[in-house]
N, C-alpha and C positions, 0 to 999 in steps of 0.2 A: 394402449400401452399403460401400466400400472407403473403412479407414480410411488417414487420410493418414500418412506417415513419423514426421509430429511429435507424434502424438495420443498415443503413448505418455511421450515426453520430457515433455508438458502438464501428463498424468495423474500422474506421476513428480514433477515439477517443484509438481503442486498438495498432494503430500502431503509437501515438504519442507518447503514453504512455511508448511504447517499444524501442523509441528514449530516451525519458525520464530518463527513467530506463539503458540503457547503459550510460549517462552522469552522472546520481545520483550516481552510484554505484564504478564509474570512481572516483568520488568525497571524496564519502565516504572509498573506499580502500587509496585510494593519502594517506588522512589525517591521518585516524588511521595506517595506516605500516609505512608511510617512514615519513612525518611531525612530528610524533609522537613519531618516531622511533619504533614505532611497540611495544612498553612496556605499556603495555595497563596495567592500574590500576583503581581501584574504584573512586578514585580523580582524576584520569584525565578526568574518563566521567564524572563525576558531575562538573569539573569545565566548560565541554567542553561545559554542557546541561544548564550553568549559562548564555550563552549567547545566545540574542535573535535572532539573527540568525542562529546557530545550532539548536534551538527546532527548527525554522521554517522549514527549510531545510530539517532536521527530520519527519517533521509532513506531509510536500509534500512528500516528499518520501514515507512514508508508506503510504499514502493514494493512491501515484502513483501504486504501486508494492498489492496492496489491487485488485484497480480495474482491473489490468492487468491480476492476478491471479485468480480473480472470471471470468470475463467476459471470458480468454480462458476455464476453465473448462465450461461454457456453451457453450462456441463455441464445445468443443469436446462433450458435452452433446447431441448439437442439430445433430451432425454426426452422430449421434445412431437411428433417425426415431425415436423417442420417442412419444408416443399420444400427441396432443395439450394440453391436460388436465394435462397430465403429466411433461411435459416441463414446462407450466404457476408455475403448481406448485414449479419447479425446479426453474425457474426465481425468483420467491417469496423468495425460503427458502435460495440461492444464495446469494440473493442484502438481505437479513434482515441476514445472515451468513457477507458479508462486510461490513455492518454496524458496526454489534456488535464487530469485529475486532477489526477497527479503532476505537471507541472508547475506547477499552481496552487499544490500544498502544498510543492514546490522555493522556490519563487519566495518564498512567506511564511517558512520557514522562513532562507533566506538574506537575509530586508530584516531579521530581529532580529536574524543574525549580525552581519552588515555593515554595519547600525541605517541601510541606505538608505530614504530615504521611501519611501511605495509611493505612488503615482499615482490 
């Protein structure tokens, strides 16, 4: 089977990603246990999500940890010899499953920036 152009950028892109992801999460333990003192309240996330650098940080993050976790379940997908037909499919409902994700956790993480009600 002929890989496609992108499969290496993917491959490339999943183990940045997983660099990525042990420094975010490096980041994110630091602040909420020990800067925090580990007393996690309703008003300390919302003051913490009042600044624009924690949505941001937030927002790469889940977007990092989004694609890290779709693209390996296709990577374990495609170790299965699944028909091409099969897999395209599987790529499609995959990447439109990350999508819809990330914008769910967009969408929460900017109603406590901009404290809009959510619906």
């Amino acid at each position: 089977m002929e890989r496609s152009p992108f499969a290496m950028w993917g491959w490339l892109l999943q183990r940045v990603t997983g660099v990525l992801l042990v420094i975010g999460m490096f980041v994110h333990y630091l602040y909420l246990h020990f800067i925090s003192k580990g007393h996690i309240t309703f008003e300390i996330v919302t003051a913490r999500l009042n600044s624009h650098w924690w949505v941001f940080f937030d927002i790469c993050l889940l977007a990092i940890i989004i694609y890290h976790a779709v693209y390996g379940l296709l990577g374990i997908l495609t170790d299965c010899n699944l028909k091409p037909a099969t897999q395209k499919t599987l790529n499609y409902l995959f990447g439109i499953a990350g999508i819809l994700l990330f914008f769910y956790g967009f969408i929460a993480l900017l109603t406590f920036h901009y404290k809009v009600p959510v619906i």
